[in-house]
BAVO-433659 format. One line per 2 residues: their letters; for each residue x, y, z of C-alpha. Coordinates in steps of 0.05 Angstrom, whole numbers. Example, Ala and Ser with C-alpha at 12.3 -4.5 7.8 and 13.67 -1.06 7.14 Angstrom:
% residues 2
AS) 246:-90:156 ~ 273:-21:143
This chain:
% residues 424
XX) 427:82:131 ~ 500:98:108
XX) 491:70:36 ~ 417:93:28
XX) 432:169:49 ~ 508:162:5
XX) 455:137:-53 ~ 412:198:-44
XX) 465:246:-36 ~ 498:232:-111
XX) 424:223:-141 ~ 394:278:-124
XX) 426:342:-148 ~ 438:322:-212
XX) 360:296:-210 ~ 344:365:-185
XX) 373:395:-238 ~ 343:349:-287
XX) 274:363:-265 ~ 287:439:-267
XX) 314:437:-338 ~ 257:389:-359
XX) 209:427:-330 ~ 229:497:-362
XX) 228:467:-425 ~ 168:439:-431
XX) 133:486:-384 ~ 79:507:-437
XX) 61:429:-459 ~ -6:406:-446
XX) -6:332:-413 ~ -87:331:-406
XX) -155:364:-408 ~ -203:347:-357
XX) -280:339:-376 ~ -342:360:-329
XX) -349:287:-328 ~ -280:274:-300
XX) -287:337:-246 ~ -350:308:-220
XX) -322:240:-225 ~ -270:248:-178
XX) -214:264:-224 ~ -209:193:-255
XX) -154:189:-304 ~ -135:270:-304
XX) -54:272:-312 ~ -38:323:-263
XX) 22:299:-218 ~ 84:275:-223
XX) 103:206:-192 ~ 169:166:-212
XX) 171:112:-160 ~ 119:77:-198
XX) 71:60:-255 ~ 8:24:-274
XX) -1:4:-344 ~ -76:-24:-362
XX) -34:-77:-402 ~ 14:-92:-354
XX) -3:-81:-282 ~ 44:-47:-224
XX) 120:-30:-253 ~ 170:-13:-194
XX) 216:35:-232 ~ 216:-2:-290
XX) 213:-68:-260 ~ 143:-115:-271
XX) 120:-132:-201 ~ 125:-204:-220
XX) 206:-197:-222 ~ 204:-167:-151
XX) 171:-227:-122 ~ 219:-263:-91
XX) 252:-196:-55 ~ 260:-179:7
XX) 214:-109:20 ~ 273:-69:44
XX) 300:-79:-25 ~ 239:-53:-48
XX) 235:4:-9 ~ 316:23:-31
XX) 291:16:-109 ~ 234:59:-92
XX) 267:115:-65 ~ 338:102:-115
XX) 315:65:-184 ~ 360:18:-166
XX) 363:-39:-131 ~ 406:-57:-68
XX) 470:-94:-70 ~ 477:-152:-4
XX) 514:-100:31 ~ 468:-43:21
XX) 410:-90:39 ~ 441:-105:103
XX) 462:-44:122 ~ 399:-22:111
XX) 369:-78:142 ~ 411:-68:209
XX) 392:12:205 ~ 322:-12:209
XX) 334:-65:276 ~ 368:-5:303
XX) 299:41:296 ~ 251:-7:313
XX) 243:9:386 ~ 172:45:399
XX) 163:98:458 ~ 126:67:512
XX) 86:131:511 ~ 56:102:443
XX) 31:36:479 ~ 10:82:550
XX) -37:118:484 ~ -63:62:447
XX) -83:30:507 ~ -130:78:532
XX) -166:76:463 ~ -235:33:468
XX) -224:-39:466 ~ -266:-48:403
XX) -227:11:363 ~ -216:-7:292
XX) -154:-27:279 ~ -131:23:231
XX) -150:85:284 ~ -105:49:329
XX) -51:47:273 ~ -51:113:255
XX) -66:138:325 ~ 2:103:338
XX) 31:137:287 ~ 18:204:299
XX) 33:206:378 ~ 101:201:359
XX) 96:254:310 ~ 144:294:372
XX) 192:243:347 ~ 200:279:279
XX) 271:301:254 ~ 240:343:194
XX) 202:385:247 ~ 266:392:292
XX) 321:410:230 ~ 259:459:205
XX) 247:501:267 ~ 316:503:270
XX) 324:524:204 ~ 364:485:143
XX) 367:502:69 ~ 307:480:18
XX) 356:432:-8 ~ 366:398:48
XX) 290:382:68 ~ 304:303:45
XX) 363:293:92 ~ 317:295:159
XX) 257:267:119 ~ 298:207:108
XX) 310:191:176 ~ 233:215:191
XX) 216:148:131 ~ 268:99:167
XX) 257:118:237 ~ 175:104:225
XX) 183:51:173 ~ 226:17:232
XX) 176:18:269 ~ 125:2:235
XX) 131:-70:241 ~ 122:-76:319
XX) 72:-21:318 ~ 33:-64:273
XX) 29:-126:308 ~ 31:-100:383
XX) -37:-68:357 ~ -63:-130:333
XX) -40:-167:387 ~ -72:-119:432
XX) -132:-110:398 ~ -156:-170:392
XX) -130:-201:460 ~ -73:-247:432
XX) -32:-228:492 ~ 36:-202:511
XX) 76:-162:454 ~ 132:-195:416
XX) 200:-162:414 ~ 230:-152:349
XX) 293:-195:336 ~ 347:-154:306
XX) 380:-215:273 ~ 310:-213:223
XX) 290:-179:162 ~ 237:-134:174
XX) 190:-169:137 ~ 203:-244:177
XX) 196:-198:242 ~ 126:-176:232
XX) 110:-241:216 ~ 147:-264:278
XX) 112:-215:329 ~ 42:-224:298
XX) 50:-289:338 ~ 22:-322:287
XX) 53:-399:283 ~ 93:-414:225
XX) 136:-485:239 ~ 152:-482:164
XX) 168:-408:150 ~ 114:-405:99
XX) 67:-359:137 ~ 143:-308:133
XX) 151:-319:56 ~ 72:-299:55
XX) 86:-228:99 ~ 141:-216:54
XX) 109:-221:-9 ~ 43:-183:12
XX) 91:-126:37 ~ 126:-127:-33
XX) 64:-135:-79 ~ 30:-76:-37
XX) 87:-26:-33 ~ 62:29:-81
XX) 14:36:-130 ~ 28:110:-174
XX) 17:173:-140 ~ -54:183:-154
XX) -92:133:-107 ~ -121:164:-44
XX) -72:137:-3 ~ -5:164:-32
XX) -45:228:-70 ~ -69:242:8
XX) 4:236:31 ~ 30:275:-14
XX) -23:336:-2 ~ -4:341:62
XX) 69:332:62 ~ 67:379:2
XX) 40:433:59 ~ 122:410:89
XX) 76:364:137 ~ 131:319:179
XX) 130:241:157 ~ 77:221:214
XX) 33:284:197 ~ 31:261:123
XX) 30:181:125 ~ -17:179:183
XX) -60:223:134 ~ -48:175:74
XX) -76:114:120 ~ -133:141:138
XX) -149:157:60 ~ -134:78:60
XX) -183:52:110 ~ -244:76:68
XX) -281:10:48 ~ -266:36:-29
XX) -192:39:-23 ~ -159:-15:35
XX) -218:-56:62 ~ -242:-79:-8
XX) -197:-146:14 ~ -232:-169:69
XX) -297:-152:34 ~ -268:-207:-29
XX) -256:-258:29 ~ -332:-248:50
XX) -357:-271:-11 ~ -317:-326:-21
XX) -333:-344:54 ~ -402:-334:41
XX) -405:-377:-26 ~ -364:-444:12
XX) -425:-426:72 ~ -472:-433:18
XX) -454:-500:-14 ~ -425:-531:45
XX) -344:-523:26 ~ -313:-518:-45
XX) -362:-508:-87 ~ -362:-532:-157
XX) -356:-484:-222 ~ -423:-491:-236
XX) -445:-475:-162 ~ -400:-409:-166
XX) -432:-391:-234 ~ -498:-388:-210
XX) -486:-349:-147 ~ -438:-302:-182
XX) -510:-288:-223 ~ -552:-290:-155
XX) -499:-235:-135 ~ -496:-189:-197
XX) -576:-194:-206 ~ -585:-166:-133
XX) -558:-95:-166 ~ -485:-124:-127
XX) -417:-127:-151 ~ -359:-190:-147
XX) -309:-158:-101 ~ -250:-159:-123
XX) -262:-166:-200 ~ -247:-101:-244
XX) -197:-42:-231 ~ -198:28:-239
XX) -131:33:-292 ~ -118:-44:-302
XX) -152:-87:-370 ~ -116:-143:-352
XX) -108:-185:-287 ~ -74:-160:-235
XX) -4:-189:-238 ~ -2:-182:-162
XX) -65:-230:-155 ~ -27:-271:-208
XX) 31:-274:-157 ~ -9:-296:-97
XX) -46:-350:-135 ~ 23:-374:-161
XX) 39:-371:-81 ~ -22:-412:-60
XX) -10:-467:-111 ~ 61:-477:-95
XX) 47:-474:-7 ~ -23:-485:-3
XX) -53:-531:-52 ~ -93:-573:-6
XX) -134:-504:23 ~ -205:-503:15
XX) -205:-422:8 ~ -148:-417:-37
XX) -190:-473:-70 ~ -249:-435:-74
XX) -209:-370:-101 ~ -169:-402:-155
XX) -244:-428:-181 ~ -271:-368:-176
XX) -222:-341:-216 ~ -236:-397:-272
XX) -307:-382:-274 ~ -323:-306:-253
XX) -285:-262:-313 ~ -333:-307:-359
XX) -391:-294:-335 ~ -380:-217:-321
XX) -361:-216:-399 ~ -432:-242:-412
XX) -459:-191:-366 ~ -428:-131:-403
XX) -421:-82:-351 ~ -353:-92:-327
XX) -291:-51:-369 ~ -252:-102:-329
XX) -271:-171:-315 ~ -201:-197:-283
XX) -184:-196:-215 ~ -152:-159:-179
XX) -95:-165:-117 ~ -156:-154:-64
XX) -186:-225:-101 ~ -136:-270:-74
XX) -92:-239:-10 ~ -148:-245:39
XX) -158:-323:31 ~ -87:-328:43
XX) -76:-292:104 ~ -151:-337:132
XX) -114:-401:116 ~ -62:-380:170
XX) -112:-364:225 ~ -108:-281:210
XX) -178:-287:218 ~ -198:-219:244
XX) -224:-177:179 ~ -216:-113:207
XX) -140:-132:210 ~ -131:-132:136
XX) -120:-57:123 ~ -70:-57:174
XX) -27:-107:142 ~ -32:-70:70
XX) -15:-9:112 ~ 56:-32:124
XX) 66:-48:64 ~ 38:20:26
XX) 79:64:78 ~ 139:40:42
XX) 109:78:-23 ~ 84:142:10
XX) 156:147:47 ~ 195:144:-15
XX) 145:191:-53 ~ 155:239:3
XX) 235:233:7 ~ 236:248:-74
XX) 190:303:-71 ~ 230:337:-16
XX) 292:333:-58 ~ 257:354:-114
XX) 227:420:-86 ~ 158:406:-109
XX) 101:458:-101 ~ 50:450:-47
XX) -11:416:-79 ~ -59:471:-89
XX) -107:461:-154 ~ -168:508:-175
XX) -244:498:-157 ~ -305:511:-193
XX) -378:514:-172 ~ -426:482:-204
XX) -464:557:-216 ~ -396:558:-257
XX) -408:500:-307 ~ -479:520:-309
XX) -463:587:-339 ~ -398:566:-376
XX) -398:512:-402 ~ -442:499:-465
């Protein structure tokens, strides 16, 4: 934690003064209008935050301040979360301090499992997660420095050990719920001589004899870290930790934003269809086979799932990643068959069907059939997984806009009896 906090401690007053400065300056400059259309429409494309830790370019996909997701690959996720929350990233002995800092968190109150075991036995998974989460919400240091009282400009100091002390824990919490959920047996201890990612591989109990089912978790964890500010995840997060809501308070919030079926479950719905299309033609069906019942889908009034993106033109460089990943490990799997065809015929024929702005795929197209291959059969799972991985974004958004000072989220309403008699 030593190098992470020493990192902070230079950034951020001369970033805190930059902001200030910037922000006087160009206090009066308009960055966007916002339509009726685009107030009823959920706010789609209306600039109205701030959010440095990352970018997404229709022509380019997810940038990691300033770096193409592609280039971040073959990282470890701790690295990712140090860039997120620095702009740089760490050198081997900042990543293993930081990795060490994060073996030395990772222990969860038993009062967390005494909880989670109480809930049904067929609670979703992601209630269970973010149950988890916010029974230790007594854990907080924010909420302990704050009713003691501390200066505005030092909010991010207990926020950051809020974001490691959860993001430590994250891991085990993770897999003990899967484990317990769906009756895989005893929990797995994490093993302090791993990288956080290779542990929650490690205590999903998954087997992995040649490590590739490690260098999968890692990669999904990196390729799912953040995503801008506006998604409901992070936007949630930030709303509430904007109200100076403690770290569990405001990511708990932001997870629950993620299980909706139209933000972190569209994966498992991608690996239904492609399921459902090797059901229908008994195994990998040919490109002519997935043609037609791409048709047969999009002329029931259905959609492909995971083909098109709110902000992305092109295709997702983080589905581009995991198809890279499948052909290099898993060349010889019928589903990662199945996807990489899909992806050969299904852009072509939503071109011809005209009513997709996007017709490439994105990350939710290919992660699912990855994560099947391995025996993580158990849909519901999913979200949990991308979870871990997205925490990492809403952590480092919330550290930032601690040491920023930024406003509590509070934009203007209008009725509807408003547009009616105002707008012409």
């Amino acid at each position: 934690m030593v190098a992470l906090q020493n990192k902070l401690a230079k950034m951020i007053p001369p970033l805190r003064d930059d902001l200030k400065a910037l922000a006087k300056e160009v206090a009066d400059k308009k960055i966007s209008e916002v339509t009726v259309a685009q107030a009823y429409g959920g706010m789609r494309g209306v600039k109205a935050m701030i959010c440095d830790t990352s970018v997404v370019y229709p022509e380019k996909g997810l940038v990691i301040r300033g770096i193409p997701i592609m280039e971040l690959r073959d990282r470890y996720p701790e690295e990712i979360f140090y860039l997120l929350c620095t702009g740089e990233l760490p050198d081997k002995a900042g990543l293993k301090a930081l990795q060490k800092e994060l073996a030395n968190r990772s222990r969860i109150p038993k009062y967390v499992w005494d909880v989670l075991e109480a809930m049904p036995k067929n609670s979703h998974p992601m209630a269970m997660l973010n149950t988890g989460i916010l029974v230790m919400q007594r854990e907080s240091e924010f909420k302990k420095a704050y009713d003691k009282g501390m200066k505005k400009t030092d909010y991010w100091k207990p926020t950051l050990e809020d974001a490691l002390n959860l993001l430590a824990k994250l891991p085990g919490l993770a897999a003990g719920v899967y484990r317990l959920r769906f009756k895989k047996g005893k929990r797995i201890p994490y093993k302090k001589d791993l990288d956080w990612g290779a542990n929650y591989a490690r205590m999903l109990g998954i087997e992995d004899k040649t490590g590739v089912f490690t260098k999968l978790i890692r990669l999904y964890l990196v390729l799912h870290c953040d995503h801008e500010g506006g998604n409901v995840s992070a936007n949630t997060c930030h709303t509430v930790g904007s109200a100076l809501s403690d770290a569990y308070y405001s990511v708990s919030a932001g997870l629950n934003g993620l299980a909706g079926p139209l933000h972190g479950l569209a994966n498992q719905e991608c690996l239904a269809w492609v399921l459902d299309t090797m059901k229908k033609f008994n195994g990998v069906p040919t490109n002519t086979q997935i043609e037609k019942y791409t048709w047969d889908t999009l002329n029931s009034g259905k959609v492909i799932p995971g083909y098109g993106h709110a902000v992305l033109r092109v295709t997702d460089p983080r589905y581009s990643s995991f198809l890279a990943f499948g052909k290099e490990y898993l060349p010889d799997s019928e589903v990662f068959q199945t996807v990489a065809r899909v992806y050969d015929v299904v852009p072509e024929v939503l071109k011809k069907h005209g009513k997709a702005k996007n017709p490439w795929p994105n990350v939710d197209a290919g992660s699912g059939a990855l994560l099947y291959h391995f025996g993580l059969t158990e849909f519901p799972y999913y979200t949990v997984l991308f979870s871990v991985s997205r925490a990492m974004g809403m952590l480092s958004q919330l550290i930032l806009n601690r040491a920023a000072g930024t406003a509590i989220t509070r934009p203007k309403s209008v009725s509807t009896q408003w547009v009616k008699e105002n707008i012409k």
